[in-house]
C-alpha positions, -999 to 999 in steps of 0.1 A, spaced: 664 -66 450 653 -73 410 662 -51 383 624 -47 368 630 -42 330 605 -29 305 604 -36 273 578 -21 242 576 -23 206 559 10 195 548 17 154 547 -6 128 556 -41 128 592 -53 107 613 -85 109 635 -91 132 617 -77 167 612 -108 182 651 -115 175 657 -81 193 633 -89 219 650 -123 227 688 -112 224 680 -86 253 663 -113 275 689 -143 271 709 -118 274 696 -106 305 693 -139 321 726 -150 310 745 -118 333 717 -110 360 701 -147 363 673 -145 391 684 -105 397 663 -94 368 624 -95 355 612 -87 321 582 -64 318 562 -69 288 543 -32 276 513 -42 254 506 -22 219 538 1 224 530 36 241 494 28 238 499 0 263 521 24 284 494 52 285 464 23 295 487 6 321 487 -26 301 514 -46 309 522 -82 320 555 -96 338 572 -119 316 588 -156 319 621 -167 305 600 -193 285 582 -167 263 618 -157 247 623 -191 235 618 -203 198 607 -165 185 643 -156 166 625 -166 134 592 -153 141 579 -127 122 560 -92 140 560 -92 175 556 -114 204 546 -76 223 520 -63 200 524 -24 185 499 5 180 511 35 165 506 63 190 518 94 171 545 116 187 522 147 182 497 138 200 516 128 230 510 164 246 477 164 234 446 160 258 420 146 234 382 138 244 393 107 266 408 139 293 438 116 296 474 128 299 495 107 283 526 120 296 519 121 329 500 84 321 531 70 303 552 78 339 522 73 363 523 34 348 562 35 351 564 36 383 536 18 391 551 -14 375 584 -1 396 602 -2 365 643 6 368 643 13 329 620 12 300 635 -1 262 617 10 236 618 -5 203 608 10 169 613 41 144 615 76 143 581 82 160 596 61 186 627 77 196 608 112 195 582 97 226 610 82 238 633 114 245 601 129 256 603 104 283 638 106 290 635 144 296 603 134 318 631 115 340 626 82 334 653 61 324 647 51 287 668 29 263 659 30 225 663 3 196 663 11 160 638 -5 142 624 0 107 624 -10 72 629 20 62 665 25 75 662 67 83 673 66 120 696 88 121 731 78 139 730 46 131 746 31 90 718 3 98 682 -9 111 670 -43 118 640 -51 102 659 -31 64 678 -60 52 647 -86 52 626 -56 39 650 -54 12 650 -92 5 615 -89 0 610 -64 -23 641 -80 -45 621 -110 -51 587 -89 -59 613 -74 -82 628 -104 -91 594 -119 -101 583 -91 -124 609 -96 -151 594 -129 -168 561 -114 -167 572 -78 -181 595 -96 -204 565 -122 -220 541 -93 -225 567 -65 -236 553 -41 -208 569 -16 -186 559 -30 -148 561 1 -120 570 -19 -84 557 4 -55 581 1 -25 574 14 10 593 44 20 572 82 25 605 97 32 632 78 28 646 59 -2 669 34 9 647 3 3 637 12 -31 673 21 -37 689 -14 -23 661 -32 -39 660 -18 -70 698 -25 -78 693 -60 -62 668 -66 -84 683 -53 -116 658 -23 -118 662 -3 -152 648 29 -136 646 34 -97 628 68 -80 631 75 -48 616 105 -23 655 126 -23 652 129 -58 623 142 -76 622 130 -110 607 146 -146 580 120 -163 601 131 -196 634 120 -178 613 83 -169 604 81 -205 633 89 -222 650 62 -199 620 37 -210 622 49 -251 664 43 -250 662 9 -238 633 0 -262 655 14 -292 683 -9 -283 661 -38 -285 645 -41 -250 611 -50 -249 604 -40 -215 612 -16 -185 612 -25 -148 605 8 -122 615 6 -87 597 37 -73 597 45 -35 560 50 -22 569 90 -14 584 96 -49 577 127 -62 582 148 -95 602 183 -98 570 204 -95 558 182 -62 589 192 -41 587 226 -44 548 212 -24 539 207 8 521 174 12 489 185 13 492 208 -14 508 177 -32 479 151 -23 452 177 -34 470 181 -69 469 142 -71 433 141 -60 425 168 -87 441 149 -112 424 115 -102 452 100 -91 457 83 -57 495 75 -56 526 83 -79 528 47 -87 493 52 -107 505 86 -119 531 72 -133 523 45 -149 494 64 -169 517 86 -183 544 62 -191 517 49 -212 502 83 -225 534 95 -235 553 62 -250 525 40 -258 541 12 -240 517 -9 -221 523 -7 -177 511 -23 -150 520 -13 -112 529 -39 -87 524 -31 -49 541 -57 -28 526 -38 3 532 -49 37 542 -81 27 576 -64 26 573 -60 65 562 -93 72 571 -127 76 609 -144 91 638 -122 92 667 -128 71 697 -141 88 716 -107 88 687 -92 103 687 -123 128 728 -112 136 720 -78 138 690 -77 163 712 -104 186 740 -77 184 715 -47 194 697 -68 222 727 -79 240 743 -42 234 711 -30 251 712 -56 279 748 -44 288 736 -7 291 710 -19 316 736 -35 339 755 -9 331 729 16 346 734 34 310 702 55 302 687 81 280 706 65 247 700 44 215 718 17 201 728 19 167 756 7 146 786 28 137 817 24 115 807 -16 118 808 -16 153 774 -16 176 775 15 205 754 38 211 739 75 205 725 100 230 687 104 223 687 141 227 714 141 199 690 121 175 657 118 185 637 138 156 661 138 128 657 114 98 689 97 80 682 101 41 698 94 9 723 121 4 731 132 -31 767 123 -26 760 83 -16 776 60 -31 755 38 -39 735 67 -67 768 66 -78 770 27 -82 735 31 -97 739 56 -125 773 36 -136 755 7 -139 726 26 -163 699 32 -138 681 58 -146 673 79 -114 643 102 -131 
C-alpha cells in the first residue's frame, strides 16, 4: 500500500520553497520509488480548511530548485483564528482533519514560519501526524541557528544596501534602508554589516533619535559626507517599548507618521539639518531565485524530512543545530520566537567595527 504524503506552504512566500519542496520529493522517490504519492495542499491551511488539494507527479518537482515563491501557492491563515468560527460557520479544525483523512493522508509537512508551526502543533495535538519546515526571512524560529529563505533575504537587502552608497555619497545625504522584520532583527542586522551600514536599528533594541544623530553628526565631523541607516521595519525608540503596539501605532498616527523609517528620517533632518531620503526595498527582499546556500540548505531540510516520513517520525520540525540538520519536537517550540539577544555576537562584531546601534 502507498505512503500518501502531504505537503503545504502556509504564510508568506521566501526563496528557497521550491528547493525544499523538491529535496523532500526526489527524496522521496529516490527511498520509496512507486511506494509513495505526493499530495499537493493549495494556499497553505487555507487550502487544507477548503479541501483543495491535487495528487502530484514526479515531473512537477523537476527544474524548480531555482525558482523563486512556490510551486504550492500560500495564504496566510492566521493561528488565532484557527478556533475561531467566523460568518462562513466553518470549523477549521475539525475542516483541516475532516480533509486529512479524506485525501487518506499518512502525514502532513507543513512549510513556513512561526504562524505555521503554531497551526501546525495545533494539528499535531488534534492527532494527525504532522512534520514542520522552517521557513522565513526573518530567521526567529526558535530551535533552529538557521532558516531557508534568511540567507537570499539577506543577499537582497545587501545589494539595496550596496546601491545606496553612490547615491548618498554624490548628494551628501543620510539614506534610511527599511528592512523587513516586525519582531525580529536578524536581516537588518546581517545586512546592515554586509553592506557596511554606518548605523543599523533593529526591533531588540530601541534606540534614542539623539543617540541616531549623534552617530550621523560624528561621522560628518570627521569628514563624511553621508550616513547609511539599516533600520529593521519593527524598530522602535526607548519610549515605544515601554508601548503596546497599538498604543505605539496610534502615537505614530498622531504624529503623522506611518512607519519609523518616515519618523526617522524627519527628524534626522529636523535635528541635523542633513538632507534624508528612505529607501524600502519591500518584498523584493522575498522574491526572486534563492541563493546557493539557501539552495544547500533547503536540499538538507527536504531530505531530513523525507527520512522522518519513512521513518514514521511525526509531531517534529527540522531545524539546524550546532551545524548539523535534526530535528525539534513541536510542542517544545511551536509559539516561541528566536530573537537577537543582547549578548550575540554578532552586536558585538557590530559596535567594534563603529556601528552605531541607536
Amino acid at each position: 500500500m502507498k505512503r500518501r504524503v502531504g505537503i503545504l506552504t502556509s504564510g508568506g512566500d521566501c526563496p528557497g520553497l521550491n528547493a525544499t519542496l523538491r529535496g523532500i520529493a526526489k527524496a522521496l522517490y529516490q527511498r520509496m520509488g512507486d511506494g509513495v504519492e505526493i499530495i499537493g495542499v493549495s494556499n497553505g491551511y487555507h487550502g487544507l480548511i477548503n479541501g483543495q488539494w491535487r495528487v502530484m507527479q514526479p515531473q512537477e518537482f523537476s527544474g524548480i530548485l531555482t525558482v523563486g515563491g512556490t510551486i504550492l501557492g500560500t495564504k496566510r491563515t492566521p493561528f488565532k483564528l484557527m478556533r475561531v468560527v467566523g460568518e462562513d460557520r466553518v470549523d477549521k479544525v475539525a475542516a483541516m482533519k475532516a480533509h486529512y483523512k479524506e485525501m487518506k493522508l499518512d502525514c502532513l509537512l507543513c512549510l513556513g514560519g512561526n504562524g505555521t508551526h503554531k497551526t501546525a502543533e495545533l494539528l499535531a495535538g488534534e492527532g494527525l501526524n504532522i512534520i514542520g519546515l522552517p521557513k522565513t526571512i526573518d530567521n526567529d524560529i526558535y530551535g533552529t541557528e538557521v532558516t531557508f529563505g534568511f540567507h537570499s533575504a539577506v543577499d537582497i537587502a545587501t545589494e539595496a544596501i550596496d546601491r545606496v552608497h553612490t547615491t548618498a555619497g554624490s548628494h551628501s545625504r543620510c539614506m534610511v534602508v527599511e528592512l523587513m522584520g516586525n519582531k525580529a532583527g536578524w536581516l537588518t542586522l546581517y545586512a546592515g554589516i554586509a553592506g557596511g551600514a554606518d548605523i543599523i536599528l533593529i526591533p531588540e533594541l530601541p534606540y534614542t533619535i539623539e543617540n541616531v544623530c549623534a552617530a550621523i553628526e560624528r561621522r560628518a565631523e570627521q569628514g563624511k559626507g553621508f550616513s547609511i541607516l539599516a533600520v529593521a521595519e519593527g524598530a522602535c525608540d526607548a519610549r515605544e517599548a515601554r508601548m503596546k503596539r497599538s498604543e505605539r501605532m496610534r502615537r505614530r498616527a498622531e504624529q503623522g507618521y506611518t512607519t519609523a523609517t518616515n519618523r526617522i528620517a524627519r527628524q534626522i533632518e529636523e535635528l541635523t539639518g542633513i538632507e534624508t531620503r528612505i529607501c524600502v526595498p519591500g518584498h523584493m527582499q522575498r522574491g526572486g531565485s534563492p541563493s546557493p546556500y539557501d539552495r544547500v540548505l533547503a536540499t538538507q531540510f527536504g531530505a531530513y524530512a523525507a527520512k522522518m516520513v519513512e521513518d514514521g517520525n511525526y509531531g517534529i520540525t527540522i531545524a539546524m543545530k550546532g551545524g548539523h540538520v535534526g530535528e525539534n519536537r513541536l510542542a517544545e517550540v511551536a509559539g516561541k520566537s528566536r530573537l537577537v539577544p543582547e549578548s550575540h555576537g554578532m552586536l558585538e562584531v557590530a559596535r567594534r567595527m563603529g556601528i552605531s546601534m541607536g
